[in-house]
C-alpha positions as CSV (number, residue, x, y, z in Angstrom):
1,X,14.5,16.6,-19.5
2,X,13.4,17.4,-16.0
3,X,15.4,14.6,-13.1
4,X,14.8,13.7,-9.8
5,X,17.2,13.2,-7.5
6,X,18.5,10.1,-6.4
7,X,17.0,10.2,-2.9
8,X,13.5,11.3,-4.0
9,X,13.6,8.3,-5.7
10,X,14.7,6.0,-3.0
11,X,12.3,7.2,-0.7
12,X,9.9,7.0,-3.1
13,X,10.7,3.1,-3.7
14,X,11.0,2.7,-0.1
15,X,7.9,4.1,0.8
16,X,6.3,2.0,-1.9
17,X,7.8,-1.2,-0.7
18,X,6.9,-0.7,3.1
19,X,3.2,-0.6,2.0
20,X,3.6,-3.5,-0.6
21,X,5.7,-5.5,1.8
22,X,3.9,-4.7,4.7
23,X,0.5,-5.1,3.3
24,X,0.8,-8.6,1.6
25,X,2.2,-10.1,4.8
26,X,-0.8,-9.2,6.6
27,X,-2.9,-10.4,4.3
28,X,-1.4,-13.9,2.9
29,X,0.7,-14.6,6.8
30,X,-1.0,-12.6,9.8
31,X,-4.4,-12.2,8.8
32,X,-4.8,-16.1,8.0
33,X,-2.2,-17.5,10.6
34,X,-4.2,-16.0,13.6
35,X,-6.9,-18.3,12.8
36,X,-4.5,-20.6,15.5
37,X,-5.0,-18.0,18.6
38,X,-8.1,-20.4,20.4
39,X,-9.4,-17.6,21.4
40,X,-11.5,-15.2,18.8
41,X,-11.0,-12.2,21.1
42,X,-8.0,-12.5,21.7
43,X,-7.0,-13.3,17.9
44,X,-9.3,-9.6,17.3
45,X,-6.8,-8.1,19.8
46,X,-3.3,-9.7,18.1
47,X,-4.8,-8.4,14.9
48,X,-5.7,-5.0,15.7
49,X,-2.9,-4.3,17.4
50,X,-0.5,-5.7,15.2
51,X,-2.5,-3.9,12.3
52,X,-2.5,-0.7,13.8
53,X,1.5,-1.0,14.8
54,X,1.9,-1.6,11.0
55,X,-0.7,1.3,9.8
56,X,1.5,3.6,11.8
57,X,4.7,3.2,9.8
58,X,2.4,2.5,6.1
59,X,0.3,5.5,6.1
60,X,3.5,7.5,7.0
61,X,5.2,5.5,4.4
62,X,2.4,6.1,1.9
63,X,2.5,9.7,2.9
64,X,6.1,9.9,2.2
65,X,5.3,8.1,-1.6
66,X,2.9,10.8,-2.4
67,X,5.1,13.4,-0.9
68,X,8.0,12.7,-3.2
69,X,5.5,12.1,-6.3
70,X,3.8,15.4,-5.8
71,X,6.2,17.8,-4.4
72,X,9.5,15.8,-5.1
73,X,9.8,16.5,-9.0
74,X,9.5,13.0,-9.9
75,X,5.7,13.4,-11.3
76,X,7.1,16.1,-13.3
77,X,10.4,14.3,-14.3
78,X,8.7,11.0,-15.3
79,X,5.6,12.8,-17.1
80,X,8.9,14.0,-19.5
81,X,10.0,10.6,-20.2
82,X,6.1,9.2,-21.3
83,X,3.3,11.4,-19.9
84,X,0.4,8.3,-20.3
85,X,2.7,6.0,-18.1
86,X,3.2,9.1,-15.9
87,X,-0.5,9.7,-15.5
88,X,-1.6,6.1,-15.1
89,X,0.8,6.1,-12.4
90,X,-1.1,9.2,-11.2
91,X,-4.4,7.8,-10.8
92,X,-3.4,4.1,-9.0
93,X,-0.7,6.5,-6.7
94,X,-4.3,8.1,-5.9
95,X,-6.0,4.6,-5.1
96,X,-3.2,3.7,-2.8
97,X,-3.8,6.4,-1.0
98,X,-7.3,6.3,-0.7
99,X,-7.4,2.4,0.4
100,X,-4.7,2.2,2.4
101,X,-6.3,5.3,4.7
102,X,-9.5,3.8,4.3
103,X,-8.4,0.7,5.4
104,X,-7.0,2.5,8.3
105,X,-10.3,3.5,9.1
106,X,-11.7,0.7,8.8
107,X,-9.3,-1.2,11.3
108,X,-10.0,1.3,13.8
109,X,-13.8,0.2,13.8
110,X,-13.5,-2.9,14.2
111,X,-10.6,-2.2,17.3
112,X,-13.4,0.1,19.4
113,X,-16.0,-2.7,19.0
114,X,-14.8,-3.7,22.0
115,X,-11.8,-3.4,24.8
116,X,-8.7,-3.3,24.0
117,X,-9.6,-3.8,20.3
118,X,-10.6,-7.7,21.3
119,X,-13.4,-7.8,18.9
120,X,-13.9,-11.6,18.0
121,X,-12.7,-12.9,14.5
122,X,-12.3,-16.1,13.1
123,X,-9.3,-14.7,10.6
124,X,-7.9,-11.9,9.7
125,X,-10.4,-11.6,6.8
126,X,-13.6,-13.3,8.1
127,X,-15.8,-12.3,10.9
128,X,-16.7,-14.5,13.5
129,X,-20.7,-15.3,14.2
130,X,-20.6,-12.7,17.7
131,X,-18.6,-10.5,15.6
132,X,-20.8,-7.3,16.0
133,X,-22.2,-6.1,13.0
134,X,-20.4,-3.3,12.2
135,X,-16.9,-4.3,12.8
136,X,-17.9,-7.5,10.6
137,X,-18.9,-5.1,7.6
138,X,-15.5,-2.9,8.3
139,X,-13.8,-6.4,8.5
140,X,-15.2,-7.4,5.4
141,X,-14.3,-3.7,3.8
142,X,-11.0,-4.0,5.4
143,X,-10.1,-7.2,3.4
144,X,-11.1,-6.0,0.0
145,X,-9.3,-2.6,0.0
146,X,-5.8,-4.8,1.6
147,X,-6.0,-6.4,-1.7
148,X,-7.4,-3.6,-3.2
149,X,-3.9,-1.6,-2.2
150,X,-1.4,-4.6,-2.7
151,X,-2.8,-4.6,-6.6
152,X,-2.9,-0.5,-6.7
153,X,1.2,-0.6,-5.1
154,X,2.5,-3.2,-7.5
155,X,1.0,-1.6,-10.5
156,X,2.7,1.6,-9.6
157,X,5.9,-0.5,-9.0
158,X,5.6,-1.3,-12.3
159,X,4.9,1.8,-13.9
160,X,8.1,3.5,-12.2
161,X,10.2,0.4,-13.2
162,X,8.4,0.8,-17.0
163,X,9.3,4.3,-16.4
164,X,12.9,4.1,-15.7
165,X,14.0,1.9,-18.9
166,X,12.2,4.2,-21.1
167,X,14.1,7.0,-19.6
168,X,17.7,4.9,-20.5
169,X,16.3,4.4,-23.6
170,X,15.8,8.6,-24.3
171,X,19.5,9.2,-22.9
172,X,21.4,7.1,-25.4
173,X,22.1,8.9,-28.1
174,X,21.5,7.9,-31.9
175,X,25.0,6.7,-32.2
176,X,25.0,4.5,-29.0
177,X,21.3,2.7,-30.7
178,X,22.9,2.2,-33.8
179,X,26.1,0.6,-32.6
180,X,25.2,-0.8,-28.9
């Protein structure tokens, strides 16, 4: 059976929780919390900045994820140990990717709406009435592929933690399942 090494693996988690972490907080603390900033321009500038500091390290992180999947030997070693868990995992590693660089995108829409990324909001999550039309659609996008990628991460948590006990349970040997 095929292993990947113990810091392919840690940077695989870690990449993984920097993009669940990450992610939730903007949508369940930051994205409703600015709602307090009087200001709806200035609440669009807090949250494109902040969102864009935060899309700098996640996409990196996500890269990183994918990296150690693909190239690290730990798609290979974990497609040993169950290959349906290994290639569900696949597919949802995929969505990740592709909603948390959409979502990327669609953050930097709604930022050159206007200067300095001070496009008015109400929330995090809900266009205000001046919002212009197109950054209220990407806001709108935006919101449904955050969850969209909190729910894609945390099932591929789970698959690598599914994945781990079924590879303790192949090492030990007949004796050590009779007896332990």
């Amino acid at each position: 059976m095929r292993q990947a090494s113990t810091p392919v693996r840690s940077l695989h988690k870690m990449g993984l929780g920097i993009n669940l972490g990450g992610t939730l907080f903007g949508l369940v603390a930051l994205n409703p919390s600015v709602a307090r900033v009087s200001d709806k321009s200035e609440r669009g500038h807090v949250l494109n900045e902040a969102w864009t500091r935060f899309q700098a390290i996640g996409t990196l992180a996500m890269g990183l994820t994918v990296a150690t999947w693909r190239l690290g030997g730990l798609k290979e070693a974990e497609s040993d140990i169950d290959p349906a868990l290994a290639g569900i995992k696949n597919v949802l590693l995929g969505g990740a990717l592709i909603t948390s660089v959409a979502s990327a995108i669609a953050g930097r829409r709604i930022a050159r709406e206007a200067p300095e990324g001070a496009t008015p909001v109400e929330s995090g999550a809900e266009p205000a009435p001046e919002t212009p039309e197109e950054a209220a659609r990407s806001q709108r996008l935006s919101a449904f592929l955050g969850a969209a990628t909190v729910a894609l991460v945390a099932g591929v948590l789970g698959l690598s933690s599914a994945l781990e006990v079924r590879a303790v349970e192949k090492s030990e040997g007949f004796l050590s399942r009779l007896f332990g």
